[in-house]
TORPA-4810 file (N, C-alpha, C, O; in nm, 3 decimals):
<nodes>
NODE_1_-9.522_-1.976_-4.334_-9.536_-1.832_-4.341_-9.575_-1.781_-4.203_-9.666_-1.820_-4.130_X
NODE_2_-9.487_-1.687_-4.184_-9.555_-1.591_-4.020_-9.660_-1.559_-4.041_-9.721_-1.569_-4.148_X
NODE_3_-9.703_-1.504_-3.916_-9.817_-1.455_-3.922_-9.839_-1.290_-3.913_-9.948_-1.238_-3.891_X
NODE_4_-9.750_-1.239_-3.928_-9.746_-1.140_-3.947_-9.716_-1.116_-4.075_-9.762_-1.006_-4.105_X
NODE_5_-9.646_-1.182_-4.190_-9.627_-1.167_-4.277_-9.740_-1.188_-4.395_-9.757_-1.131_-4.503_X
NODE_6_-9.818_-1.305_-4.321_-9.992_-1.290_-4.349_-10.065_-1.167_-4.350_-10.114_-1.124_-4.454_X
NODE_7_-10.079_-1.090_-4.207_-10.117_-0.989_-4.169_-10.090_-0.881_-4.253_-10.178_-0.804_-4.293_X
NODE_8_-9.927_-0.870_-4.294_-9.873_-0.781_-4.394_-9.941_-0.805_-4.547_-9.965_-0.698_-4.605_X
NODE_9_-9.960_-0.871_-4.588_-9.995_-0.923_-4.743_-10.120_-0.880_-4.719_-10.156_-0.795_-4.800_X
NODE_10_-10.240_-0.922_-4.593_-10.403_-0.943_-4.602_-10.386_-0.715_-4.620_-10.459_-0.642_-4.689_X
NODE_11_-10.277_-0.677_-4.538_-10.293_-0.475_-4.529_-10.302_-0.440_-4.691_-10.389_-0.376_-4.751_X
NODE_12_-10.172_-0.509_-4.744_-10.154_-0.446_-4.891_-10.262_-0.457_-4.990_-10.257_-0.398_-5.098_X
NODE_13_-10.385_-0.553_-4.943_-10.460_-0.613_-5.047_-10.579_-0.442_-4.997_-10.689_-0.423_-5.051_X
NODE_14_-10.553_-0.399_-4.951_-10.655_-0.285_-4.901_-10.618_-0.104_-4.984_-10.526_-0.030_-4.950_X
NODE_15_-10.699_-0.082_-5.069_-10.687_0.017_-5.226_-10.639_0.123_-5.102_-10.661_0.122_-4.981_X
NODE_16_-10.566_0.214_-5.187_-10.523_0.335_-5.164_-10.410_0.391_-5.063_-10.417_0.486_-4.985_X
NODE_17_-10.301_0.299_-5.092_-10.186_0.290_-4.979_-10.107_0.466_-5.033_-10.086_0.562_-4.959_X
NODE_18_-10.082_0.457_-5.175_-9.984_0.555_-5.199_-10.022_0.657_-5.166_-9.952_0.742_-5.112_X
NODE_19_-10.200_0.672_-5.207_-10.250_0.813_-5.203_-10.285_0.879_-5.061_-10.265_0.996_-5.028_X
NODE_20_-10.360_0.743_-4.959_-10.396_0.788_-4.828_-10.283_0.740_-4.696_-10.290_0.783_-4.581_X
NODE_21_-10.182_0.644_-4.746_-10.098_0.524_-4.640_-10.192_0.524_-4.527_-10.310_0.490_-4.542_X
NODE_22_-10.136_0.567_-4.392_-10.230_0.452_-4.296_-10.368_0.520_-4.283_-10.418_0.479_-4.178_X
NODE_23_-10.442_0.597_-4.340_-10.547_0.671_-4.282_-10.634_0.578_-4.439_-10.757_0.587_-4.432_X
NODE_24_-10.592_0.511_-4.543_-10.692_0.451_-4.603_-10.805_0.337_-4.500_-10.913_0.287_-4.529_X
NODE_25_-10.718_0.326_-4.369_-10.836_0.180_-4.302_-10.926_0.264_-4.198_-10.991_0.213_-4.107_X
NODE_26_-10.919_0.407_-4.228_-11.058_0.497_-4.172_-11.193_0.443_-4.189_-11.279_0.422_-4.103_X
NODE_27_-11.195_0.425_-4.311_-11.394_0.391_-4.358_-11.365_0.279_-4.254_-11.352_0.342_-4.149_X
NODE_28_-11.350_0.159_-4.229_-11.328_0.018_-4.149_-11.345_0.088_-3.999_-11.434_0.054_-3.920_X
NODE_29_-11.249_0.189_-3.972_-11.317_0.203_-3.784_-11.460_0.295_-3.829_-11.560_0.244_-3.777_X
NODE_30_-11.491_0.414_-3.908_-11.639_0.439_-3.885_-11.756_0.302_-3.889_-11.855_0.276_-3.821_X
NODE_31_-11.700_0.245_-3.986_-11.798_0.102_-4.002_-11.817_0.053_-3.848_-11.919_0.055_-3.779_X
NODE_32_-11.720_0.019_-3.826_-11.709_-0.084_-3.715_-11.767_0.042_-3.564_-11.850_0.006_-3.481_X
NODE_33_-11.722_0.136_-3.564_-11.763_0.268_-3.474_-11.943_0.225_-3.453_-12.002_0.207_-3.346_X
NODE_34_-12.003_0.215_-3.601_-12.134_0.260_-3.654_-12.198_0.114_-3.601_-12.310_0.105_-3.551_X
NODE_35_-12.151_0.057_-3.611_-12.203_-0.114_-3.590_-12.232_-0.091_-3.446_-12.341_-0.092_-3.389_X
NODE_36_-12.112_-0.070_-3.401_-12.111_-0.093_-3.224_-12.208_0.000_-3.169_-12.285_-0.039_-3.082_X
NODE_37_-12.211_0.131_-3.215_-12.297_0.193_-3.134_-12.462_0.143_-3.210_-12.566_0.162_-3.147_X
NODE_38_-12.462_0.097_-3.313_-12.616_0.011_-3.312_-12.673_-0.108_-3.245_-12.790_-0.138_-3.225_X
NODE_39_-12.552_-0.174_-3.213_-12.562_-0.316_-3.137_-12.597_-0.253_-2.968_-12.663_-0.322_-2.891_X
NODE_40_-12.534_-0.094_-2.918_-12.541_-0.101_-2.821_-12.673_-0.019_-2.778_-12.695_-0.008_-2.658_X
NODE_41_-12.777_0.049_-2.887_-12.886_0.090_-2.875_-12.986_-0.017_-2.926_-13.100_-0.004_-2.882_X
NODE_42_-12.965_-0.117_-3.007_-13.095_-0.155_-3.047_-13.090_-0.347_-2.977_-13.189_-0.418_-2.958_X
NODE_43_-12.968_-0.377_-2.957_-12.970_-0.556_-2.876_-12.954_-0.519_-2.738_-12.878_-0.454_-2.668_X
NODE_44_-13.083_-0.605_-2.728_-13.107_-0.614_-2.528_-13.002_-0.752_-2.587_-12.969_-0.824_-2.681_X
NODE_45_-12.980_-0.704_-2.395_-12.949_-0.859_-2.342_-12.977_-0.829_-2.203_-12.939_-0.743_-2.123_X
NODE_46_-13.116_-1.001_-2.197_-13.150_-0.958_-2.069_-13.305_-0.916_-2.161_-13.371_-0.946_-2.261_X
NODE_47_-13.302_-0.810_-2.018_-13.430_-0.683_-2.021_-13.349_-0.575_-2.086_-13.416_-0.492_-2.148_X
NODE_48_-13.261_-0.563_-2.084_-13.179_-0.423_-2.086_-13.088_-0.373_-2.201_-12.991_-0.447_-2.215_X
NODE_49_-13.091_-0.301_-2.261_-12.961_-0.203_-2.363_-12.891_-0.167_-2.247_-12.928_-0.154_-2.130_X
NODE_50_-12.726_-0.147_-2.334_-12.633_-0.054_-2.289_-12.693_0.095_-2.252_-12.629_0.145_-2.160_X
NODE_51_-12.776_0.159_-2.290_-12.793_0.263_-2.272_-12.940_0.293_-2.185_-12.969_0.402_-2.138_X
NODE_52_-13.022_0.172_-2.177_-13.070_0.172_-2.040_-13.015_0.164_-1.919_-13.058_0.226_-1.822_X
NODE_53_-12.929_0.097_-1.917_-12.826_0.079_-1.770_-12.817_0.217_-1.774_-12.876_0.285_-1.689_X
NODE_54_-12.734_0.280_-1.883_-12.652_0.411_-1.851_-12.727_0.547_-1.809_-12.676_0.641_-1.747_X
NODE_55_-12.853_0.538_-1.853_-12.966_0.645_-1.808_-12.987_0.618_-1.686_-12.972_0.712_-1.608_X
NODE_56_-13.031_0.470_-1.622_-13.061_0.416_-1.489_-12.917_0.524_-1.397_-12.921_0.627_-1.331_X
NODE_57_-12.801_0.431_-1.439_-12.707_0.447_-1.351_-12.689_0.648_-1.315_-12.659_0.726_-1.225_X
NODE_58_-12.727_0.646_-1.443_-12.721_0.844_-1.406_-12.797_0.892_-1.359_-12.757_0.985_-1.291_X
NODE_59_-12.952_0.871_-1.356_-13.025_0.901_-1.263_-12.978_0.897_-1.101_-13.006_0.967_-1.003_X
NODE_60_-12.914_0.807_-1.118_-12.904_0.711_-1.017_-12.840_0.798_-0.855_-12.871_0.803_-0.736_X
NODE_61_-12.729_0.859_-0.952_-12.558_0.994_-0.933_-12.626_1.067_-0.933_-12.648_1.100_-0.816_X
NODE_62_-12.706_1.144_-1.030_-12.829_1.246_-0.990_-12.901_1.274_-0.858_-12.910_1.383_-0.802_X
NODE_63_-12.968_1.117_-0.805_-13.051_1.169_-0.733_-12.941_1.136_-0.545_-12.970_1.184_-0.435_X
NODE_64_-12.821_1.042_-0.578_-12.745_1.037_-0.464_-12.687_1.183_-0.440_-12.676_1.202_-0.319_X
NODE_65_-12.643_1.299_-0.518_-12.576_1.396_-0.507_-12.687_1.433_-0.472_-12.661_1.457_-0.354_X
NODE_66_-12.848_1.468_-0.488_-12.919_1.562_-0.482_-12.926_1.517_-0.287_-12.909_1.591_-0.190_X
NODE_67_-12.949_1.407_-0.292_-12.945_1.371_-0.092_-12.871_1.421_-0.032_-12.895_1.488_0.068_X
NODE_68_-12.740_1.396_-0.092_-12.624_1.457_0.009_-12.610_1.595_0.025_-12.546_1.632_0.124_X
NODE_69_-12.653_1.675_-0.045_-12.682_1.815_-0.069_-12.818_1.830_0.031_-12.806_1.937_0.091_X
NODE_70_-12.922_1.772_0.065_-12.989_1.752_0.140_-13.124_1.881_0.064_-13.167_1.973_0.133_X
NODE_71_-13.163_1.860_-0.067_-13.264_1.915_-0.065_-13.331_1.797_-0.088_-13.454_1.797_-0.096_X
</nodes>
C-alpha cells in the first residue's frame, strides 16, 4: 500500500467530511496553534523562553534606533 493511500484512508477516518470537507481539520491547527504558543511561553530552554529572547531582542532595536537618533 502507498503511502499516500495510507494518508488518504488515516483523512477519511476524520467525522464531518460532507458537512464541513476540508475546513473539518480546523479544531487540529487551533489545538496544535494552542500547544505551540504554550510550549513557547511556559518551556525554557537554557535560561530562556521564546519570548524572553523576543522582549530582550526588542528592547534591544529600541534602544539602537533611540542612539542613532542621538537622544
Amino acid at each position: 500500500m502507498l503511502v499516500s493511500e495510507r494518508v488518504k484512508r488515516l483523512l477519511k477516518l476524520v467525522p464531518g467530511e460532507r458537512r464541513f470537507g476540508f475546513y473539518r481539520f480546523l479544531p487540529f491547527f487551533f489545538v496544535l496553534g494552542g500547544a505551540m504558543e504554550w510550549f513557547m511561553i511556559n518551556v525554557r530552554i537554557g535560561k530562556e523562553t521564546f519570548y524572553d529572547v523576543y522582549r530582550r531582542k526588542r528592547s534591544e532595536r529600541l534602544y539602537e534606533a533611540r542612539m542613532e537618533k542621538g537622544e
